[in-house]
C-alpha positions as CSV (number, residue, x, y, z in Angstrom):
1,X,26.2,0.0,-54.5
2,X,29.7,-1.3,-53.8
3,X,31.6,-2.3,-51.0
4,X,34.8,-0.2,-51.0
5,X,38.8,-1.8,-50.7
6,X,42.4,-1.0,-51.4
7,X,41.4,-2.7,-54.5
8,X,39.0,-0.3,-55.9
9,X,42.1,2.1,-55.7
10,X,44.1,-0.4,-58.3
11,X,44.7,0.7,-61.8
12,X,43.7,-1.7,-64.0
13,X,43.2,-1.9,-67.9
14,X,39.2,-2.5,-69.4
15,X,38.6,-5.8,-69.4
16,X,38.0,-6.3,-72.6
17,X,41.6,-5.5,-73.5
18,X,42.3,-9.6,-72.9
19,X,38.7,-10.5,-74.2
20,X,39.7,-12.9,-76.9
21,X,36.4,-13.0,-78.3
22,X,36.8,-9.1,-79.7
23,X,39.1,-8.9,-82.4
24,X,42.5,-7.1,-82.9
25,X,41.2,-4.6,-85.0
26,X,38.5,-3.3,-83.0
27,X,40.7,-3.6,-79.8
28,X,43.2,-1.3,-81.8
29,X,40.2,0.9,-82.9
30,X,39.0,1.4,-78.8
31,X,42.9,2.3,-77.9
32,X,42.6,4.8,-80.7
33,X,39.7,6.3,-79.1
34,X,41.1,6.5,-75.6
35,X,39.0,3.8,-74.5
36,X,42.2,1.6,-73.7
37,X,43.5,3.8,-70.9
38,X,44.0,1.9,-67.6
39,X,41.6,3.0,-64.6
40,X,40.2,2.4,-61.2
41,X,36.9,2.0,-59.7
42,X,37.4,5.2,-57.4
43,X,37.5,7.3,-60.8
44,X,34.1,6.4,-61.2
45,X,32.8,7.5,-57.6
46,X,32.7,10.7,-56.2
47,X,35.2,9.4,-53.1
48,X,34.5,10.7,-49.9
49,X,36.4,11.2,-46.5
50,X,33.2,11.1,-44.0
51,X,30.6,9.0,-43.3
52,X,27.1,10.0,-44.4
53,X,25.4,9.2,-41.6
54,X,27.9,9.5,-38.9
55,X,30.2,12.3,-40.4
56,X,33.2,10.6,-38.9
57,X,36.1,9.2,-41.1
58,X,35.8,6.5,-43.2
59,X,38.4,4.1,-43.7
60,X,38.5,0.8,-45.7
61,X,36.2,-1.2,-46.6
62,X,33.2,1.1,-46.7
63,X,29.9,0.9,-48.5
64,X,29.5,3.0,-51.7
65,X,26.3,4.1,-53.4
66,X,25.8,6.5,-56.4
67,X,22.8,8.3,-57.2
68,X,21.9,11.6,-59.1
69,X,23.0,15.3,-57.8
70,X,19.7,16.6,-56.5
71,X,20.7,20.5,-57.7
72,X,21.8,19.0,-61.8
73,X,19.8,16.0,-63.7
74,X,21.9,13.5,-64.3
75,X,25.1,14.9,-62.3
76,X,26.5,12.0,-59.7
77,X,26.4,11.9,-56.2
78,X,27.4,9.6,-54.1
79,X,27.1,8.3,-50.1
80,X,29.9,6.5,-48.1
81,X,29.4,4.8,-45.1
82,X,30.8,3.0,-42.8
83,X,29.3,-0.9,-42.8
84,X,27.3,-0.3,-39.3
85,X,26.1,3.0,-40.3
86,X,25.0,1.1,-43.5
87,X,23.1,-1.2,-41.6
88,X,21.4,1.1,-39.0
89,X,20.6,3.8,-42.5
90,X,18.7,0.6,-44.2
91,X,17.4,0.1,-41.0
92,X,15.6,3.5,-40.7
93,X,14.8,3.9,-44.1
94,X,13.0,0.3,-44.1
95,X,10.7,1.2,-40.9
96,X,10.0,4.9,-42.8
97,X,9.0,3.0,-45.9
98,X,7.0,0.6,-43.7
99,X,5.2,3.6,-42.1
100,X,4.1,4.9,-44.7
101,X,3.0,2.1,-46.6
102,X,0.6,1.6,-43.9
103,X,-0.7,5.2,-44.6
104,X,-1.2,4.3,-47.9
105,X,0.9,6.8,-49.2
106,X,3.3,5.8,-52.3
């Protein structure tokens, strides 16, 4: 789960690129590989322009979660929402958990 800013959208190098505990040589090894290439956090989301719960437009900060693709094993998927959506979607899906709990169903 993340919470969503302008910053996520930054392009940053890995952060072990200034780690002075790995040395030179490896460092040189991982840019070989393509493991140096600068990034953002949005690459690694599957960014979306509506709310989940709401289906109205999302704009920054938002809350982020990523899960599995229910059609593909392993494939990402991920929710946006806005922050009072968030709260009102943990909301329901606390009292649902809660009821059935008391159903005894797992």
């Amino acid at each position: 789960m993340s919470v969503i800013t302008e910053d996520s959208f930054r392009w940053k190098f890995p952060g072990w690129v200034n780690d002075p505990e790995i040395k030179e040589e490896d460092k040189r090894e991982l840019f070989e590989m393509g493991m140096g290439d600068s990034f953002n956090d949005a690459d690694a989301m599957e960014v979306n322009e509506l709310c989940f719960y709401c289906a109205e437009h999302l704009s920054l900060p938002y809350i982020y979660w990523q899960g599995c693709h229910g059609d593909i094993k392993g494939e990402r998927k991920g929710i946006s929402l806005h922050a009072a959506c968030a709260t009102e979607f943990a909301q329901k899906l606390k009292n649902d958990v809660v009821k059935l709990e008391k159903e005894g169903v797992e």
